[in-house]
N, C-alpha and C positions, 0 to 999 in steps of 0.2 A: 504494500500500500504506500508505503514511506516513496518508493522511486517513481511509481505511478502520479504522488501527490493527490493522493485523495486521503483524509482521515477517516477513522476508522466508524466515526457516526455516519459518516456520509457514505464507504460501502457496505454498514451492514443495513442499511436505509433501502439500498439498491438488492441486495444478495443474504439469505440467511445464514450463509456459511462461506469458508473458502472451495468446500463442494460444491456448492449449488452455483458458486460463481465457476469455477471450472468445467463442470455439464453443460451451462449457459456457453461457453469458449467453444467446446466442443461441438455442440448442438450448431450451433451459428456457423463455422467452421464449415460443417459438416455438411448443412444446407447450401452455404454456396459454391464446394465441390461441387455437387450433387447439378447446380442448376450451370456450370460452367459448364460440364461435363455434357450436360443437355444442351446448351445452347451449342456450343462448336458442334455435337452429333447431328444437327439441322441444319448448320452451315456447312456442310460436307458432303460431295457429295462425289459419287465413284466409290471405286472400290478399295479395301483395304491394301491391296497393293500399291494402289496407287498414292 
């Protein structure tokens, strides 16, 4: 929190834990894999060898 610069009322305001803020990182993360990974699969087009 200290490097971040946020105190510690202020992320536990935001996050119940340093887990529930980490699943949050991952989760968010995860999602915009997920829609990168969709969007170039539409923008592409031929074949794997190609």
């Amino acid at each position: 929190m200290k490097s971040a610069g946020v105190s510690k009322g202020t992320f536990y305001w935001y996050f119940e834990s340093k887990e529930t803020m980490t699943l949050e990182l991952i989760s968010g993360g995860r999602d915009k894999l997920v829609e990168t990974i969709a969007t170039g699969y539409r923008k592409k087009t031929g074949t794997v060898e190609d």
